[in-house]
C-alpha positions as CSV (number, residue, x, y, z in Angstrom):
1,X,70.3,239.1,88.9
2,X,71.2,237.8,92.1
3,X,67.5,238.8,93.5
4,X,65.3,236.9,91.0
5,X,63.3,240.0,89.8
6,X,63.9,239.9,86.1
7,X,61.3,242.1,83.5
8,X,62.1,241.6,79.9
9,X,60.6,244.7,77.7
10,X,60.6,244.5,73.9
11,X,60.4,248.0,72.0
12,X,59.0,249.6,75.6
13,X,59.0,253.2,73.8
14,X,57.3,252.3,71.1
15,X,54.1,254.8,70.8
16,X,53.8,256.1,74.4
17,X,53.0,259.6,75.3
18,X,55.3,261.6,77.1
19,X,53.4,261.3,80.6
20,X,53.4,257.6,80.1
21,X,57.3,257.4,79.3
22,X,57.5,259.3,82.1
23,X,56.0,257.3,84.6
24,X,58.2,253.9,83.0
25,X,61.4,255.7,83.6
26,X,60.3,256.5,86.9
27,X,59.1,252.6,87.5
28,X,62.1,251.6,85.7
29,X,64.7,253.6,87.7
30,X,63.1,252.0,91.1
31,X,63.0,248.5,89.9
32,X,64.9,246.4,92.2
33,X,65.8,243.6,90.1
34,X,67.6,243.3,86.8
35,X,66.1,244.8,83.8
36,X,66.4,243.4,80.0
37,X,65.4,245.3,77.2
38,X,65.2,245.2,73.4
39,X,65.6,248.5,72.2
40,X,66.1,251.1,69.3
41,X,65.7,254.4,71.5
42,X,69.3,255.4,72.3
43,X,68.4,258.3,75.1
44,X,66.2,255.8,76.7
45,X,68.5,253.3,77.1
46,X,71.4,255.6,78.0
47,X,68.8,257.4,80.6
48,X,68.6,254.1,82.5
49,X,70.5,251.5,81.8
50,X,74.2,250.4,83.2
51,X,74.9,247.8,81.1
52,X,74.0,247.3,77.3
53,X,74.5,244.3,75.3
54,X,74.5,244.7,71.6
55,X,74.3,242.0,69.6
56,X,75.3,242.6,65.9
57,X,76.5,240.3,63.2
58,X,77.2,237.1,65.7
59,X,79.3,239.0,68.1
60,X,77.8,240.0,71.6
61,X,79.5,243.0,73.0
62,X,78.9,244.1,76.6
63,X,79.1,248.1,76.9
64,X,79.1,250.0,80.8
65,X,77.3,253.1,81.3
């Protein structure tokens, strides 16, 4: 986060067409700043993020890859 570019995306999946996934992968993946997303799509989030945070019965686990 050390750039100040922050988006915060809730469900981002969530009834897009497959160009229009497309193209927010794309924009995703060329983001320069940090990227925080709330999230029930598994291959999305293992497609492009590096970090995931899962937070689940007042625990906070931090997961790489």
């Amino acid at each position: 986060m050390s750039n100040g570019l922050i988006v915060l995306l809730d469900e981002p999946t969530n009834h897009l067409d497959t160009e229009s996934l497309e193209w927010l992968e794309s924009w995703l993946l060329n983001f320069p700043g940090t990227i925080i997303v709330i999230s029930h799509d598994r291959y999305f989030m293992d497609k492009l993020m590096t970090q995931i945070a899962e937070l689940a019965h007042q625990r906070l686990t931090i997961y790489q890859g």
